[in-house]
C-alpha positions as CSV (number, residue, x, y, z in Angstrom):
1,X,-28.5,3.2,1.3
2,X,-25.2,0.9,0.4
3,X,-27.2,-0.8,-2.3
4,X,-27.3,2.9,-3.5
5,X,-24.2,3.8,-3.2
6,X,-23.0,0.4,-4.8
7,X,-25.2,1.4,-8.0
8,X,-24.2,4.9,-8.2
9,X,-19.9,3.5,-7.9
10,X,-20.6,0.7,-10.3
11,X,-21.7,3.4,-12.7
12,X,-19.4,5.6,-12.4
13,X,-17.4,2.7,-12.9
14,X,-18.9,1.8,-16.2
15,X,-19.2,5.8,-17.2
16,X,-15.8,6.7,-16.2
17,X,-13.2,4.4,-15.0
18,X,-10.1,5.6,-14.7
19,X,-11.4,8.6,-12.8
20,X,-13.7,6.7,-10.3
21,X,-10.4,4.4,-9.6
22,X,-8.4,7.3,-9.2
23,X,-10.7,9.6,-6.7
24,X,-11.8,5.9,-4.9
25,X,-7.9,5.5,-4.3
26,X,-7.3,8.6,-3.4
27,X,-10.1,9.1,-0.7
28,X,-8.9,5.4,0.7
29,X,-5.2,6.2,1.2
30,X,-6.1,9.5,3.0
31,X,-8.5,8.1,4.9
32,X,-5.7,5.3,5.9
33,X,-3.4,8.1,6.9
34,X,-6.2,9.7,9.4
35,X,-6.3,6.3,10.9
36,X,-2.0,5.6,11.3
37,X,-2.4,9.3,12.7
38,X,-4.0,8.3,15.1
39,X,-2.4,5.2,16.0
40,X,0.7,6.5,16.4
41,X,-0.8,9.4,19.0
42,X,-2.6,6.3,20.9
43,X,1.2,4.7,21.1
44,X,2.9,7.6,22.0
45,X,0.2,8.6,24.4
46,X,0.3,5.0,26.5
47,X,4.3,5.3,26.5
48,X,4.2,8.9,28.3
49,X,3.9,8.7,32.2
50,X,2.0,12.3,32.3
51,X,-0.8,11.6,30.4
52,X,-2.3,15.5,31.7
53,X,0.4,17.1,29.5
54,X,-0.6,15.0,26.9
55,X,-1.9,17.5,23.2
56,X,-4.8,16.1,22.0
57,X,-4.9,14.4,19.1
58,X,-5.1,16.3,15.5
59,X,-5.0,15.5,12.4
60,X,-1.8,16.5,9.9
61,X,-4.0,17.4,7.1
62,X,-0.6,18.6,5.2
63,X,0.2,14.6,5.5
64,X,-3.2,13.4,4.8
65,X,-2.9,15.0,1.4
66,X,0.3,13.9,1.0
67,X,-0.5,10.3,1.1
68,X,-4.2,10.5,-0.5
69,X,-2.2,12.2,-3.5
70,X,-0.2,9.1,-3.9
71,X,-3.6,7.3,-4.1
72,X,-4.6,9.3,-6.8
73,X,-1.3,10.0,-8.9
74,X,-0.1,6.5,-8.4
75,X,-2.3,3.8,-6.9
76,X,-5.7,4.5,-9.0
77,X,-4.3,5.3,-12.5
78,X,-1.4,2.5,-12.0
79,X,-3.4,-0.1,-10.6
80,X,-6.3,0.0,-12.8
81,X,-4.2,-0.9,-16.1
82,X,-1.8,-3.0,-14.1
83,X,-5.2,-5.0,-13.1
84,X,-6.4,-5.1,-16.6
85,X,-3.1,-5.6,-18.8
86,X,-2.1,-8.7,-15.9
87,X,-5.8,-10.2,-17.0
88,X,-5.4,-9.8,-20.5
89,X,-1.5,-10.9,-20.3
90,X,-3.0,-14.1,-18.5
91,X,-5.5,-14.7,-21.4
92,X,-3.9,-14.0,-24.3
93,X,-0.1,-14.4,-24.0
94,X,-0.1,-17.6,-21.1
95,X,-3.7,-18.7,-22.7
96,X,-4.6,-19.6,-19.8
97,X,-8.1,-20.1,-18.8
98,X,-9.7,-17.9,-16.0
99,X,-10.1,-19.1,-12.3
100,X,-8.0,-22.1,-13.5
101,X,-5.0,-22.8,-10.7
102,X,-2.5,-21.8,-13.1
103,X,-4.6,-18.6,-14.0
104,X,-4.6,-17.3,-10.3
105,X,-1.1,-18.4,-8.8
106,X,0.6,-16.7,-11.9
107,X,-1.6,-13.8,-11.2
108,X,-0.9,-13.5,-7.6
109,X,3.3,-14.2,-8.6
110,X,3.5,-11.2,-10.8
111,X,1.3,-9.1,-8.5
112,X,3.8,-9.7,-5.5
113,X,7.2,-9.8,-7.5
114,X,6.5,-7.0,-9.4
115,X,3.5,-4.5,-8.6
116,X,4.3,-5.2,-4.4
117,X,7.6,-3.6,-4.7
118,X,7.1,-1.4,-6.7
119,X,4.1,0.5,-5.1
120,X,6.3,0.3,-1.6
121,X,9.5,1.6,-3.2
122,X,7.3,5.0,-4.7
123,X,5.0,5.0,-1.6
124,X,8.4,5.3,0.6
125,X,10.4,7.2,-2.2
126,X,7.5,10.0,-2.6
127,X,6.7,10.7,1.3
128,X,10.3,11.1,1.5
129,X,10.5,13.7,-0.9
130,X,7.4,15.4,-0.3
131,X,8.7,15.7,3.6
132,X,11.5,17.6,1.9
133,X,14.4,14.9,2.3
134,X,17.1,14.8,0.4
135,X,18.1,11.8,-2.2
136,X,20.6,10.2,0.4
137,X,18.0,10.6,3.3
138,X,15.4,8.8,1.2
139,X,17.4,6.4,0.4
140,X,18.3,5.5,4.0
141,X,14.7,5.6,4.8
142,X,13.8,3.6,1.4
143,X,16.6,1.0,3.0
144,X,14.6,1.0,6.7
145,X,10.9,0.7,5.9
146,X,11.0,-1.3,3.0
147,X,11.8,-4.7,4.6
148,X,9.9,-4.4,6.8
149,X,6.6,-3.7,4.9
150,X,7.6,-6.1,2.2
151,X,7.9,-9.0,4.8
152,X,4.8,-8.1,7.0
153,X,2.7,-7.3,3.6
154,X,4.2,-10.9,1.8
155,X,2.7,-12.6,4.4
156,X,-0.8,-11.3,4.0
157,X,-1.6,-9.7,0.5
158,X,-0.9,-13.3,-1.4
159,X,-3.8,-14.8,0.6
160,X,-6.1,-11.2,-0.2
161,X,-5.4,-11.6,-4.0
162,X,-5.8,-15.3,-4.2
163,X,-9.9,-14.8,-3.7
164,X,-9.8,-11.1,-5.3
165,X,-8.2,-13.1,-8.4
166,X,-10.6,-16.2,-8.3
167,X,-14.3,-14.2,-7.4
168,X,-14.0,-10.7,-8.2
169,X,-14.4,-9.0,-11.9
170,X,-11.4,-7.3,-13.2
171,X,-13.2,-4.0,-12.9
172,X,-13.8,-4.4,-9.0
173,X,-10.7,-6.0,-8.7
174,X,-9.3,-2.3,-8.0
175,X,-11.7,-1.6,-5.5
176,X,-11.3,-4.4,-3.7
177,X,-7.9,-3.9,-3.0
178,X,-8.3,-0.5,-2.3
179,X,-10.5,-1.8,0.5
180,X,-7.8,-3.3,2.0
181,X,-5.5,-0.5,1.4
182,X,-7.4,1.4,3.9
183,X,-6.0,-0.8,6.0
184,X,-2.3,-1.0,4.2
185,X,-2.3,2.6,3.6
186,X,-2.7,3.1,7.3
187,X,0.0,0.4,7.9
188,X,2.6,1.9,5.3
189,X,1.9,5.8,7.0
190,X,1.7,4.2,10.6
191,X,5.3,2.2,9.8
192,X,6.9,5.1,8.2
193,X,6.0,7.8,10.8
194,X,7.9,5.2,13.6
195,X,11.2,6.3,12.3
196,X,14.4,4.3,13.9
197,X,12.4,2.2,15.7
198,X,13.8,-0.5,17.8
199,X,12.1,-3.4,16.4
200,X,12.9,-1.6,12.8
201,X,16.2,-1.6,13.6
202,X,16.2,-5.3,14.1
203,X,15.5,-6.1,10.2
204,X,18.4,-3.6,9.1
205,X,20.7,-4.8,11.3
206,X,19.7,-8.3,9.4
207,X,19.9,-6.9,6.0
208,X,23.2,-5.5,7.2
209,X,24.5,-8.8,8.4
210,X,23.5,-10.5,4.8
211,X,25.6,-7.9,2.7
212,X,28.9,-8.5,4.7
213,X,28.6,-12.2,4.4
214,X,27.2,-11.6,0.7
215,X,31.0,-9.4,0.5
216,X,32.9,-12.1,2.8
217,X,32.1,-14.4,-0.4
């Protein structure tokens, strides 16, 4: 049954790949927002003393399509030319030869300098929006949850893309990180539906301390 699954993805892959990429993305990051979904009611269920009263859990599907829409407008179609052009920039501008050390760590640098951010800062940016916040709320929110992802996810996704860059094709290089965006995407909704959380609080009370002594300079 996987191996035909695995035949029937690779080609679609090969047919049509910028769709497959996008609907693959798409189905992850939804998927990944069921599962925060329910996180978050299995926290806030534990906390409550009167577990009786507790609703039982269902699903925002409003939400869900929220965030499997960013898969598909932004992760899929974004990330599959961002994998590609970083492969061919590799090759032909560095001339760098593949699965050399050179070849990966610059790989995995660009990917977490510049593609990292980014995909936060939109993720963060477009829930905001779509949940009908206005361009100052957004911001604050932007200002909340993004060091705190960034810190969490620059401790783990360097690691992920040092084997995805050094094993996997460029075509499946996509879908492998979408495989771990199920898990990401689930983070990123989980982390963003905690709002002022204490322990969030923490790292903008930090950021907040570095810009006054950045200004007491």
């Amino acid at each position: 049954m996987m191996l035909k699954l695995w035949k029937w993805y690779t080609n679609c892959l090969a047919v049509h790949p910028v769709k497959t990429q996008i609907i693959s993305s798409g189905l992850l990051w939804g998927t990944g927002d069921i599962i925060a979904q329910s996180i978050t009611h299995s926290t806030l269920k534990k906390r409550r003393q009167n577990t009786d009263a507790d609703e039982p859990f269902k699903i925002d599907w409003k939400r869900v399509a929220i965030t499997s829409s960013f898969g598909f407008a932004f992760v899929g179609p974004v990330g599959h030319f961002w994998y590609e052009a970083l492969d061919r920039l590799m090759r032909n501008r560095f001339q760098l030869q593949p699965k050399t050390f050179r070849f990966i760590a610059s790989k995995v640098a660009l990917d977490a300098i510049i593609f990292g951010p980014l995909d936060l800062l939109v993720f963060f940016s477009y829930m905001g929006f779509c949940a009908g916040k206005s361009i100052y709320q957004v911001k604050q929110n932007v200002k909340r949850d993004f060091l705190p992802a960034i810190m969490v996810q620059g401790g783990a996704w360097p690691l992920l893309q040092i084997a995805n860059f050094r094993y996997v094709p460029v075509r499946y290089q996509l879908l492998y990180v979408n495989s771990f965006c199920l898990l990401d995407s689930a983070f990123l909704s989980w982390l963003e539906q905690q709002k002022d959380a204490p322990w969030k609080q923490w790292f903008t009370s930090l950021l907040a301390v570095d810009e006054k002594k950045g200004k007491d300079w």
